[in-house]
C-alpha positions in Angstrom: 12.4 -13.0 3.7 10.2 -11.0 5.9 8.0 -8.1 5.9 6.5 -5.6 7.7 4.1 -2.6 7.5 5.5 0.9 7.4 2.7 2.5 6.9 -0.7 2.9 7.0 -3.5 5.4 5.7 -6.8 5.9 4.8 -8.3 6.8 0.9 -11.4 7.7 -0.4 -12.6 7.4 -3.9 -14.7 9.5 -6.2 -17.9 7.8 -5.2 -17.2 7.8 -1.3 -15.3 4.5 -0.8 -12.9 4.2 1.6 -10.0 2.0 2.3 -7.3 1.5 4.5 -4.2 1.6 2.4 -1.2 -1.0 3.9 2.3 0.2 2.7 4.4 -3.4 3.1 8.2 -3.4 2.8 10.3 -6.8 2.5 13.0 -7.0 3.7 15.6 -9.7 2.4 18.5 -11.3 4.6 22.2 -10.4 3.7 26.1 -10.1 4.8 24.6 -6.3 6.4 21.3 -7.5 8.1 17.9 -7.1 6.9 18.4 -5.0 3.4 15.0 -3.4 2.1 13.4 -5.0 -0.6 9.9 -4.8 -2.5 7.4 -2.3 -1.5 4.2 -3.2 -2.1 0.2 -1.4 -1.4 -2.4 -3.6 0.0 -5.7 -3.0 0.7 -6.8 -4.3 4.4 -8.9 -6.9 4.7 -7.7 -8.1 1.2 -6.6 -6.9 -2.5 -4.1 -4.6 -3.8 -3.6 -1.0 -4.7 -1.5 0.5 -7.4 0.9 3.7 -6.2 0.3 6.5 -8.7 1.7 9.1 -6.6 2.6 9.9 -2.8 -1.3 10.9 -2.2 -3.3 8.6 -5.1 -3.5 4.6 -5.7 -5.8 3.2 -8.0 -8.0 -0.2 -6.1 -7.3 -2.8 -8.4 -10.6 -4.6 -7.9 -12.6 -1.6 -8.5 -9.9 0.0 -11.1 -10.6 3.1 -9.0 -8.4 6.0 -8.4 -8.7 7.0 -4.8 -7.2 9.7 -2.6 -5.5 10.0 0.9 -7.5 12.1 3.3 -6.4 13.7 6.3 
């Protein structure tokens, strides 16, 4: 298995937090080459985010909901 990340963006939360949201895709090994897996949200530097939609994850430390800016 492998991984890699896809994407990456910054959120904001109602109170001001900000994160850097880490998109990571596995990737699993089969008879056509690296076939995507999991997906997965982290938060950099450590943690996990929840996808709720393509602009909102919820921080699951904080159990906050928090917002992609631009």
């Amino acid at each position: 298995m492998s991984e890699e990340v896809v994407e990456r963006f910054t959120v904001e939360t109602e109170t001001g937090a900000r994160y850097t949201i880490l998109l990571i895709q596995e990737y699993r090994s089969g008879a056509g080459g690296r076939i995507p897996a999991l997906r997965r949200y982290d938060v950099q530097g450590g943690g996990h985010a929840n996808y709720i939609d393509d602009d909102t994850v919820r921080i699951v430390a904080t159990n906050e909901l928090a917002r992609r800016v631009a």
